[in-house]
N, C-alpha and C positions, 0 to 999 in steps of 0.2 A: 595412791589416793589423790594427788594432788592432780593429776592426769583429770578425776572424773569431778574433781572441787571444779577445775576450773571452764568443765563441758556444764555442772552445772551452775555456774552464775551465768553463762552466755545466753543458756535456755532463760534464765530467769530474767534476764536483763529486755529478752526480747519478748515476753508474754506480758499480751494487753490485760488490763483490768480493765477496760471499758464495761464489757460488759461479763458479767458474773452468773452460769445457773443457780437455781435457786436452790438446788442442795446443797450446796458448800454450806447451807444454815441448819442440813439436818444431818448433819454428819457430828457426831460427834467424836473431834480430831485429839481431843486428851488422852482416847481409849491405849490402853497399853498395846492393842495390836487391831487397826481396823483395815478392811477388804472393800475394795469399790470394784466389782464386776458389769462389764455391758461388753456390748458388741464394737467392734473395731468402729474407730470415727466419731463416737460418739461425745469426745470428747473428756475422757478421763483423765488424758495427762497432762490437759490444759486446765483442769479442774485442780488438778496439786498444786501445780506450779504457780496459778492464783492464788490458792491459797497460803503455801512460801512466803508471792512477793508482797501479799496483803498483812501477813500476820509474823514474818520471819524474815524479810529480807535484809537485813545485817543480823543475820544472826549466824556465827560459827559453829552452835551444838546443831544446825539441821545438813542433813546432807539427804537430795536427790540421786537417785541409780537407776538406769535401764538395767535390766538385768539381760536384755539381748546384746549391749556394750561387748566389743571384742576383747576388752579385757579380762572380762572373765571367763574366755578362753582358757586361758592361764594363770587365776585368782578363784579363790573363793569366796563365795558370802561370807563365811565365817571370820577367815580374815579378815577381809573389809572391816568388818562389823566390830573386830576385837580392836585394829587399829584405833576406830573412828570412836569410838569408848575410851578408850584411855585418855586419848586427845580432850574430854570432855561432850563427846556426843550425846544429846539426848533425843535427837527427831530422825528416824532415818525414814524415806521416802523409796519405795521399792517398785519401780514400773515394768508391767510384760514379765513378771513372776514365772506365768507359765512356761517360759521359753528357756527355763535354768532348769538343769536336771536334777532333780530332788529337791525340790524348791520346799517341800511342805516342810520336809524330815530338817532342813536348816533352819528355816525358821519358828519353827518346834524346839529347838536346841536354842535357838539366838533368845526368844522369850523367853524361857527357863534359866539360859545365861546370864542375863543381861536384865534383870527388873525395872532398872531405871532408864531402858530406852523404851522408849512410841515409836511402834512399828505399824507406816499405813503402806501397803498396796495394793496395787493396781492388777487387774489380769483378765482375759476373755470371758466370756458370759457362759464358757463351757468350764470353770474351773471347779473341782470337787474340792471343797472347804473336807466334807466327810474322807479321811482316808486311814487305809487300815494302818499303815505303817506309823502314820503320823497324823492324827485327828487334830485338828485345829476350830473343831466347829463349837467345842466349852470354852475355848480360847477366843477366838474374834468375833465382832462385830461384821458381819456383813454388808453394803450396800448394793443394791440392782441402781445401774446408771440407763435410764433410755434415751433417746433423741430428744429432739427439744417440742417442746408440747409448742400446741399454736400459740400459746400467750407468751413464752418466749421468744417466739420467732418474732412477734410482734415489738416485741421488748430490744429486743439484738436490731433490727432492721428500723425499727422508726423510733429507736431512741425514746420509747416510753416506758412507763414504769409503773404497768397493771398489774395489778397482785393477782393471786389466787383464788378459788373457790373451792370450799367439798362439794360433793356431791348431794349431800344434805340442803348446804345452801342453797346450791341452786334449785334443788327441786320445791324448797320454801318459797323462797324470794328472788324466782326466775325473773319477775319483771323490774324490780330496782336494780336488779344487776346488770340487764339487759342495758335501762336507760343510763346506768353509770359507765358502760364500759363504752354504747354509744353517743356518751357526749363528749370522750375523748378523742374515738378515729371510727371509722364504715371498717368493721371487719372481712363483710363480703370482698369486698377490695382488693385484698389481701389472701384470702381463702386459698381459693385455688392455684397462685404461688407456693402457698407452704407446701399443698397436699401434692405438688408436682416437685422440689426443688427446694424445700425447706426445712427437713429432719435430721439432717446432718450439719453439724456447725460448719463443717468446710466448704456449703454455698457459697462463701464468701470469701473464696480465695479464686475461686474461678468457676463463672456457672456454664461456661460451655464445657469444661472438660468435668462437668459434676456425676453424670451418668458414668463416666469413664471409671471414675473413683469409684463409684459402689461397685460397677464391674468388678472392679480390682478387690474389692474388699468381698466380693461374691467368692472370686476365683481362690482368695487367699484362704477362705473357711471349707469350701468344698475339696481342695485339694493338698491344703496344708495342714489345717487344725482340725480337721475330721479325723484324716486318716492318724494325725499325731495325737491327736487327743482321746477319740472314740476306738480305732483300729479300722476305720474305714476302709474299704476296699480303693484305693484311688483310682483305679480300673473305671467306676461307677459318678465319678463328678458328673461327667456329661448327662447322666441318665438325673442325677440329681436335679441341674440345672434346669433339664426338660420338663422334669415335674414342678419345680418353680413356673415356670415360665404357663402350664397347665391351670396352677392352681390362678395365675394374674389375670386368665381368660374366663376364670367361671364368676357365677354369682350367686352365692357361693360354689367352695368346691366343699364336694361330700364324695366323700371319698368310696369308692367300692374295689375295695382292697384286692379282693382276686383277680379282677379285669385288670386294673392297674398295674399289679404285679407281671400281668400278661403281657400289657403295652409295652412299659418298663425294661423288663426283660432281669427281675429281682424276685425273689421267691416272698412269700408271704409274710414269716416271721419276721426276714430281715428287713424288707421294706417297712415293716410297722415300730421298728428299730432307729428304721433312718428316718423316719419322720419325726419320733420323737429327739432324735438327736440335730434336726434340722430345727425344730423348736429353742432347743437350748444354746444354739447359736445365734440364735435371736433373726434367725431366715424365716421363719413359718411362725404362726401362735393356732396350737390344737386347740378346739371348741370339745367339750363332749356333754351330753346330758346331766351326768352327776359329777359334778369338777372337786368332787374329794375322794382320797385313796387311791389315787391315776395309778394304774402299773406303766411299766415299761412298752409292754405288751397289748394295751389297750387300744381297739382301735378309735381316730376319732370322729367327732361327728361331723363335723367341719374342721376345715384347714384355711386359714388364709395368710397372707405375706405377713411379714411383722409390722408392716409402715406403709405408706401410699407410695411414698417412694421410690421402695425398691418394684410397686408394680409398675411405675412409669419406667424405670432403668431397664426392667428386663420384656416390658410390654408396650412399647413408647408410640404406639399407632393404634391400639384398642383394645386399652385396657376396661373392663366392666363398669361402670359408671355405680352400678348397686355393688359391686361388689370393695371400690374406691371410699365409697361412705363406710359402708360397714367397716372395712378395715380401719379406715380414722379413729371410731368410733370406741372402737374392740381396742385399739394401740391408745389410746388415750385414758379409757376407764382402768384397762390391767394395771399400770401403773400403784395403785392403790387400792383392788377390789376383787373380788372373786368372780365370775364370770363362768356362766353354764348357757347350756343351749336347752330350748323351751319347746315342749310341742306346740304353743301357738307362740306370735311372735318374731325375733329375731334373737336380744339375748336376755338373760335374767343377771342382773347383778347383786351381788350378795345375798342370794335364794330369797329378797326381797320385792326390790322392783324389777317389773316387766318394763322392755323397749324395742318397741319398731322402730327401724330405719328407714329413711325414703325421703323423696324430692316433695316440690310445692304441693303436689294434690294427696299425699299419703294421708291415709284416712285412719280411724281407729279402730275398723271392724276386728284384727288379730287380734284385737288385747283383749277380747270381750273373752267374760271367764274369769278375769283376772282382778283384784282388787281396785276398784277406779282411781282410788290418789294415790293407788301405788303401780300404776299401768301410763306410760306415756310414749310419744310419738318423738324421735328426734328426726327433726325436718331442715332439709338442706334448701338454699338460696331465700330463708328468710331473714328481718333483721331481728322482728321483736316476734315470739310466742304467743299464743292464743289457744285455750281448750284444750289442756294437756299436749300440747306440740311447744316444744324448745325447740328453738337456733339449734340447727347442728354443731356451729362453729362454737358456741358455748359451752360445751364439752373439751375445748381444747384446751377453757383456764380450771383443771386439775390440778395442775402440776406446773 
């Protein structure tokens, strides 16, 4: 144990606090057992380790673990766990969960063991909290971790420190909000940075080789934690790949499953299989009509990338421009909302308000139908709103 004490204060000694996301404040860290799931990059195990060196750094009852560490090659959690208990442990920190064999079934045992340790980890945005062997879902608290919304990006890169909005608020008090967030900084400015180059915290380790890294984090879900996690054919990444690369050219993509399957070269069932499992990788986000009771087997009504990002990464010379909004848009409200697709319009958020998407001349003629304060236009390259049309980039302080 003294092997991983002293791998973790190296990590701890080198992790900034400069800047902080802002769930670290909705996570509630007392919980006897809590889960932070997102997609690789997104910053979850920068997210611990902040809050360690913020709220625990001298302290001997917390102890950090990779659970992909080669030591536990030849250790077990449980061990670990019985040692670091006796010693006086009371915070163990568990990163990349998924990557230990029988992860659930241990710490199913360690909670029932051990009452007086706080158990948080970490693990990919594919991890099943439900399992038959070992349920953990009446036991933990779950967190979904996503990219950094634009008001973070804003926050991380210029050093300011914008709060938040609902969705409520803004749609009240679009225009005090407007004028408070621009007497701080020109958000336009900045926009089209994020939406190219700005969703991943590791922009800022190096932006030329930043496309490389989502490559890499592509290639690591399509051909590692598909096939490990899902039972993916690994035969099929390439074919996966291609249909990413599909859906970052349409505007949107709607999908027509039997053709596709044809192009493809995947049969029906299974490709409407891998699309839903391409979702919960956090690679695609499915749209459908009625967004409750989703089966597995469902097909959707729309498909688009999960972030603007990965359609610059995997689209870097033409990518859709309507179809670069809407994804913003759709990645920014999921965070906190339910989201369906509408016969008129673009999307419906919590089977309340209706919203078109579109550039400076987007008009309101889609929403007609629809209840007028609760039907609006989000419009891209303006600064301030006018006549049910909000800032698009105003949807980015969500979260």
């Amino acid at each position: 144990m003294d092997y991983l004490k002293e791998k973790f204060r190296k990590k701890v000694s080198r992790t900034s606090l400069s800047f902080i996301r802002s769930i670290i404040n909705d996570i509630e860290w007392e919980s006897r057992l809590t889960g932070i799931k997102g997609a690789r990059g997104v910053g979850k195990t920068t997210l611990i380790l902040q809050y360690i060196k913020k709220y625990h750094q001298r302290d001997d009852s917390v102890l950090y673990v990779s659970l992909d560490d080669i030591w536990f090659s030849d250790h077990r959690l449980t061990e670990l766990t019985d040692d670091f208990v006796k010693k006086g442990g009371q915070f163990l920190f568990l990163d990349e969960v998924h990557k230990y064999p029988d992860w659930s079934i241990e710490i199913k045992n360690i909670y029932d063991d051990y009452p007086e340790l706080h158990i948080v980890f970490t693990a990919s945005s594919m991890l099943e909290i439900l399992d038959a062997r070992a349920d953990l879902s009446r036991r933990a608290i779950v967190y979904k971790m996503q990219g950094l919304s634009f008001r973070e990006y804003l926050n991380f890169t210029q050093r300011l420190d914008l709060k938040r909005y609902s969705l409520e608020d803004i749609i009240a008090n679009q225009y005090s909000i407007e004028e408070e967030i621009l007497q701080q900084m020109k958000p336009l400015r900045f926009f089209q940075n994020y939406l190219e180059k700005g969703y991943y915290p590791f922009f800022k380790e190096s932006t030329s080789l930043y496309y490389a890294r989502i490559e890499e984090i592509i290639n690591m879900i399509t051909e590692v934690e598909l096939p490990l996690l899902r039972g993916v054919d690994i035969s099929f990444s390439q074919k996966l790949k291609k249909l990413l690369l599909m859906i970052s050219e349409s505007a949107p993509f709607i999908p027509n499953i039997s053709k596709l399957s044809e192009r493809i070269g995947i049969n029906r069932n299974t490709l409407i299989s891998y699309l839903h499992f391409l979702q919960e990788a956090d690679l695609t986000k499915n749209i459908y009509k009625d967004a409750s009771g989703i089966s597995r087997m469902q097909k959707p009504d729309k498909i688009f990338l999960e972030n603007t990002n990965l359609a610059h990464a995997i689209n870097p010379f033409s990518p859709d421009m309507g179809n670069i909004r809407e994804t913003f848009f759709l990645n920014q409200l999921q965070y906190d909302h339910k989201i369906s697709y509408p016969d008129k319009g673009d999307f419906v958020i919590d089977d309340e308000w209706l919203f078109e998407i579109g550039g400076q001349t987007k008009g309101l003629k889609q929403l007609a139908g629809w209840k007028k304060e609760k039907a609006f236009a989000a419009v891209d390259d303006i600064e301030y709103g006018y006549d049910r049309r909000i800032p698009l980039w105003l949807f980015g302080f969500l979260y």
